[in-house]
C-alpha positions, 0 to 999 in steps of 0.5 A, a space after each residue: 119300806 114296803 107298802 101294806 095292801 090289808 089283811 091278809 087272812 084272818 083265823 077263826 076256831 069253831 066247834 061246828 065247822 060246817 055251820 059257820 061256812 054256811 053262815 059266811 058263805 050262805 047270809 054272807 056272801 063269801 065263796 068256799 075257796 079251800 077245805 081239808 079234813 082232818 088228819 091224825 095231827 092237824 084240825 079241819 080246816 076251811 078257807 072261804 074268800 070274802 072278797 079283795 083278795 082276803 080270806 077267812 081260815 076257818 079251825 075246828 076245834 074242840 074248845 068253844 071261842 070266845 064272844 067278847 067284845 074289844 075294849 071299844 065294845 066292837 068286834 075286834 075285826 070286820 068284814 067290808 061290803 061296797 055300799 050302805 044299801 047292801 049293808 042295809 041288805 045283808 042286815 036283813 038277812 041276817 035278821 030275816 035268818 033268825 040271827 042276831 045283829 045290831 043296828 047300823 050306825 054312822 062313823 066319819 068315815 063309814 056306816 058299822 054293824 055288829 053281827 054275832 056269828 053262830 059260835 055267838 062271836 062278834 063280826 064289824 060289817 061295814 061300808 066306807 062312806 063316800 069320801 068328801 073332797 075337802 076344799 082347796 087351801 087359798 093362797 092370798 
């Protein structure tokens, strides 16, 4: 059996395209890596890489997404950063761009955020805590 590598790409919908490419690209960090405007039989669309080979596709449509939460009261779906200190960093972007974000909290294994994107829809931003090598067994 092949070996998964992750997420490939993830689909979002928004009314205001432009508004939430700046929000991703802008407080986030993610690049605008493809656009494509919109064609009597397709939406508008955007792709923006937000990093390790993954993408975020980004439709326009004319129906507002939706804001829930997952049945765990998270997001549903993340976005990863390398280190505790930049998500302490982009925490306060977000804060400092008038944007609503949760507190950081500490997991097992790794710290979580939860964003509300301009459309008002949740986003996990996490970083992986150090992992602990754990002792090794004895024999006797």
């Amino acid at each position: 059996m092949p070996e998964l590598f992750g997420i490939n790409h993830l689909t979002l919908s928004t009314t205001d395209l432009d508004r939430l490419v700046t929000y991703y690209t802008k407080l986030l960090g993610a690049v605008l890596a493809f656009e494509r405007a919109a064609t009597p039989s397709n939406p508008r669309i955007a792709v923006i890489d937000v990093g390790g080979d993954d993408h975020l596709v980004i439709v326009e449509t004319t129906t507002a997404p939706t804001t829930d939460l997952d049945p765990l009261s998270n997001a549903g779906w993340g976005l990863r950063v390398g280190t505790h200190a930049q998500l302490c960093e982009i925490r306060e972007q977000i804060l400092g761009a008038g944007w609503p974000v949760g507190q950081i909290e500490t997991l097992p294994t790794q710290w979580t955020m939860t964003a509300r994107d301009p459309d008002g829809r949740p986003v996990d931003v996490r970083a992986h805590r150090p992992r602990t090598s754990s002792p090794s067994p004895t024999t006797g």
